[in-house]
Backbone as numpy.savetxt, mean C-alpha at the origin, in Angstrom:
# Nx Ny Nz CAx CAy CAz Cx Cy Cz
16.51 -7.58 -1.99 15.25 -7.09 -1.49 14.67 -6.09 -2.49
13.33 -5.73 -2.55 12.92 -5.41 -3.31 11.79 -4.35 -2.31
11.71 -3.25 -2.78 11.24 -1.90 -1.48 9.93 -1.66 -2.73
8.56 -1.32 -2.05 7.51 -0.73 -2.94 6.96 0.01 -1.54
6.95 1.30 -2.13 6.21 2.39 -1.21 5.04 2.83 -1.61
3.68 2.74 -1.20 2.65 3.51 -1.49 2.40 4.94 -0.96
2.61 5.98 -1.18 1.09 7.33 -0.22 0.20 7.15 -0.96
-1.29 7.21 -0.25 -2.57 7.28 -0.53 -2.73 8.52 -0.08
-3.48 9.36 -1.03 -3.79 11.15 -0.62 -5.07 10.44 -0.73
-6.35 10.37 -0.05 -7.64 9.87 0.27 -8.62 11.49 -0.20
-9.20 11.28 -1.38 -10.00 12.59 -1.48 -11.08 12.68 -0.40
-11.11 14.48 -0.32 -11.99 14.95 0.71 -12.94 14.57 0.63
-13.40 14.90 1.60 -14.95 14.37 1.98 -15.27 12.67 2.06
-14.49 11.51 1.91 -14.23 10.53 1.94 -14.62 10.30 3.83
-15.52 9.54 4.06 -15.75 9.24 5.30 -14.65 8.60 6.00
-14.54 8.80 7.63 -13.66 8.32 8.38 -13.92 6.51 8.31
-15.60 6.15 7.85 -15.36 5.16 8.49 -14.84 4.04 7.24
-15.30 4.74 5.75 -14.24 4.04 4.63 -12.90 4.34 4.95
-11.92 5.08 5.44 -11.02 5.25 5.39 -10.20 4.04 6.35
-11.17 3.83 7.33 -10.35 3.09 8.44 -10.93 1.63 7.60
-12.14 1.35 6.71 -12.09 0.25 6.33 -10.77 0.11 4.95
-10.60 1.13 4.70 -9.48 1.01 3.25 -7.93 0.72 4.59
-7.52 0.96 5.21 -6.50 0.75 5.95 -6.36 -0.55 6.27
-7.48 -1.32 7.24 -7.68 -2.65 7.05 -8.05 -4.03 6.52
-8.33 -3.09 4.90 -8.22 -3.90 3.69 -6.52 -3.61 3.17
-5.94 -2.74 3.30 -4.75 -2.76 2.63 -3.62 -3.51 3.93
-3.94 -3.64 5.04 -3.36 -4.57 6.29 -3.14 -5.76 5.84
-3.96 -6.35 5.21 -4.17 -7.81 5.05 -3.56 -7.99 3.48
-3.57 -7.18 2.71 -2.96 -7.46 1.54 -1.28 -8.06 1.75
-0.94 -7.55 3.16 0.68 -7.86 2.67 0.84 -9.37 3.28
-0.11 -10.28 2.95 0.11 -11.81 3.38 0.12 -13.07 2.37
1.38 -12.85 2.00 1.89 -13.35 0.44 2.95 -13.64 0.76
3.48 -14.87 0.08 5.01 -15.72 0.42 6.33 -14.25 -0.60
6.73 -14.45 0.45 8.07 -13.63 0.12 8.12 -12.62 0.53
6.86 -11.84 0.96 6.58 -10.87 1.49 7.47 -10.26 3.38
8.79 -9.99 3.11 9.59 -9.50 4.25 8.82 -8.81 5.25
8.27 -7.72 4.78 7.95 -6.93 5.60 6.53 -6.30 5.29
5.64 -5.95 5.60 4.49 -4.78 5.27 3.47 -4.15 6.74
3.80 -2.61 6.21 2.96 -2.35 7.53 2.03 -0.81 6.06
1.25 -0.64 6.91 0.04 0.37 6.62 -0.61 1.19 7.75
-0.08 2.71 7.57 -0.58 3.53 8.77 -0.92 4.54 8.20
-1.81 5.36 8.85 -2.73 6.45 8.48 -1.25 7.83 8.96
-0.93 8.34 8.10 0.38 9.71 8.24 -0.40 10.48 9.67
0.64 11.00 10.27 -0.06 11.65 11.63 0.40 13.49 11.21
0.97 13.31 9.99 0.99 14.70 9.43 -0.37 14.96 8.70
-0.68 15.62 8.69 -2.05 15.81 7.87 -2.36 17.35 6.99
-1.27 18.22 6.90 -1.37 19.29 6.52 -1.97 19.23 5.09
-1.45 18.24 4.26 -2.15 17.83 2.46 -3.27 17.09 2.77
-3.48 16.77 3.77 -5.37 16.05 3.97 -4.72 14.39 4.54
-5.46 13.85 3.82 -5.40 12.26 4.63 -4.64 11.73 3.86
-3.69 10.97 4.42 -2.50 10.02 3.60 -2.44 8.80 4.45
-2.25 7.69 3.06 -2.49 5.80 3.95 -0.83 5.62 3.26
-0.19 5.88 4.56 1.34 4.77 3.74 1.33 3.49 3.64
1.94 2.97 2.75 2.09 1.50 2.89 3.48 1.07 2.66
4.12 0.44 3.34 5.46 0.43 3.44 5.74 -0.91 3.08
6.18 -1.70 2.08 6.83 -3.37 1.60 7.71 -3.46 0.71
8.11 -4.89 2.13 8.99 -5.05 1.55 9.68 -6.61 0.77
9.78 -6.69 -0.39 9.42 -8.26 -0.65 11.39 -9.13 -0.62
11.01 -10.18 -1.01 12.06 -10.97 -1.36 13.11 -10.31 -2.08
12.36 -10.27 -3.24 13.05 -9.73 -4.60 11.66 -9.77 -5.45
12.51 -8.84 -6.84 11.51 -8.31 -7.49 10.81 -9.51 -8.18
10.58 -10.43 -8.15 10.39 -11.44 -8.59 9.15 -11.71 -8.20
8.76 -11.71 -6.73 8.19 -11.68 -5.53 6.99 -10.83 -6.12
7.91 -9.72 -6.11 7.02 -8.32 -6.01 5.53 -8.40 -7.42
6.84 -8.91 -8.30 5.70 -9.08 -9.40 4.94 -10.36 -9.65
4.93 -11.09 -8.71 4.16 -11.91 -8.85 2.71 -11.29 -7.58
3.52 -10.49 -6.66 2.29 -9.93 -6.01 1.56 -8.89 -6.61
1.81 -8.12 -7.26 1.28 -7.29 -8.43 0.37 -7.63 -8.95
0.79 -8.82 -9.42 -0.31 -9.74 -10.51 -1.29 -10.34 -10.12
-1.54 -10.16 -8.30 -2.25 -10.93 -7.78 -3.98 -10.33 -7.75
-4.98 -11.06 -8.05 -6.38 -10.56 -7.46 -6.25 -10.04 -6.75
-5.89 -10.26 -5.36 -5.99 -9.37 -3.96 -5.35 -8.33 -4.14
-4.02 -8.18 -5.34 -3.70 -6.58 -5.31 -4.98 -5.58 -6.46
-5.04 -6.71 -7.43 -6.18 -6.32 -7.99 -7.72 -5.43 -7.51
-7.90 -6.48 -6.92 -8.95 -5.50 -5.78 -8.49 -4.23 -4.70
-7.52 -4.45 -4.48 -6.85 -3.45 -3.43 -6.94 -2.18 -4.49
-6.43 -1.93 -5.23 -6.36 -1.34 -6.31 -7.36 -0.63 -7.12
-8.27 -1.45 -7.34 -10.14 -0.89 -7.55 -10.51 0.09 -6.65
-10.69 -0.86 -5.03 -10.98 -0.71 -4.03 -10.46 1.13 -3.62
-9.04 1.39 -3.71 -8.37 2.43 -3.38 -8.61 3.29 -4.40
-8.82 3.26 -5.79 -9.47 3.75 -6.77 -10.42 4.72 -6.34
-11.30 4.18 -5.79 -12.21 4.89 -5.72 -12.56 6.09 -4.35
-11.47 5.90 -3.73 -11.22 7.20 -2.56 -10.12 7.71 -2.71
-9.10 7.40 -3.60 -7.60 7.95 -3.16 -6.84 8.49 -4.33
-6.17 9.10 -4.97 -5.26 8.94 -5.41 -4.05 8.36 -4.92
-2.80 8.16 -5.80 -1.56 7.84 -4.68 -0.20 7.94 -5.93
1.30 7.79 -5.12 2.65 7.66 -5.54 3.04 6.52 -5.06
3.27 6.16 -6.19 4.21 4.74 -5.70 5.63 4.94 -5.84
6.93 4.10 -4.94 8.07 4.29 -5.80 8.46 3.04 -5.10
9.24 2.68 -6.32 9.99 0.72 -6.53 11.13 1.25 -6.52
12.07 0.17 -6.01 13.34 -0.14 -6.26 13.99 -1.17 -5.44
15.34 -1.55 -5.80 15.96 -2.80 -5.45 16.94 -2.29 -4.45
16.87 -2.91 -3.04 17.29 -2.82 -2.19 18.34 -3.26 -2.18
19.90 -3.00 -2.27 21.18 -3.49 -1.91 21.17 -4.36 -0.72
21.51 -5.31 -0.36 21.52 -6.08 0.97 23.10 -5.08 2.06
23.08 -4.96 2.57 23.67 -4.52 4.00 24.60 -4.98 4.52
């Protein structure tokens, strides 16, 4: 398995109602073969301002980089560009 974590820190002043459209553009991104797991929720901590997690989880890294490479992450990517900064962190999941 192969784990990719997003936080989105969403700069201020960024409207509620882009924000809830950037959430349900990044919802739909995780619908790609190999794709285990993906969810996307708005943090209910809010003390650093607005944060979009995105939590996936793929096949293997194989997977992962072929979803990387994809337009739709492409655009996701533009798209989040332009309201958010963010941290990503990768790594390979040991199986259990």
């Amino acid at each position: 398995m192969f784990r990719h974590v997003v936080l989105f820190r969403i700069r201020d002043g960024v409207d509620a109602t882009d924000i809830s459209a950037a959430t349900r553009m990044l919802r739909g991104r995780g619908r790609h073969a190999g794709v285990v797991s993906w969810a996307v929720e708005r943090s209910l901590d809010d003390r650093k301002g607005t944060v979009i997690a995105q939590d996936a989880t793929f096949a293997d890294a194989a997977v992962f980089g072929e979803w990387r490479s994809s337009e739709a992450h492409r655009e996701a990517a533009n798209q989040m560009a332009r309201i958010a900064d963010w941290w990503v962190a990768d790594w390979e999941q040991p199986a259990i």
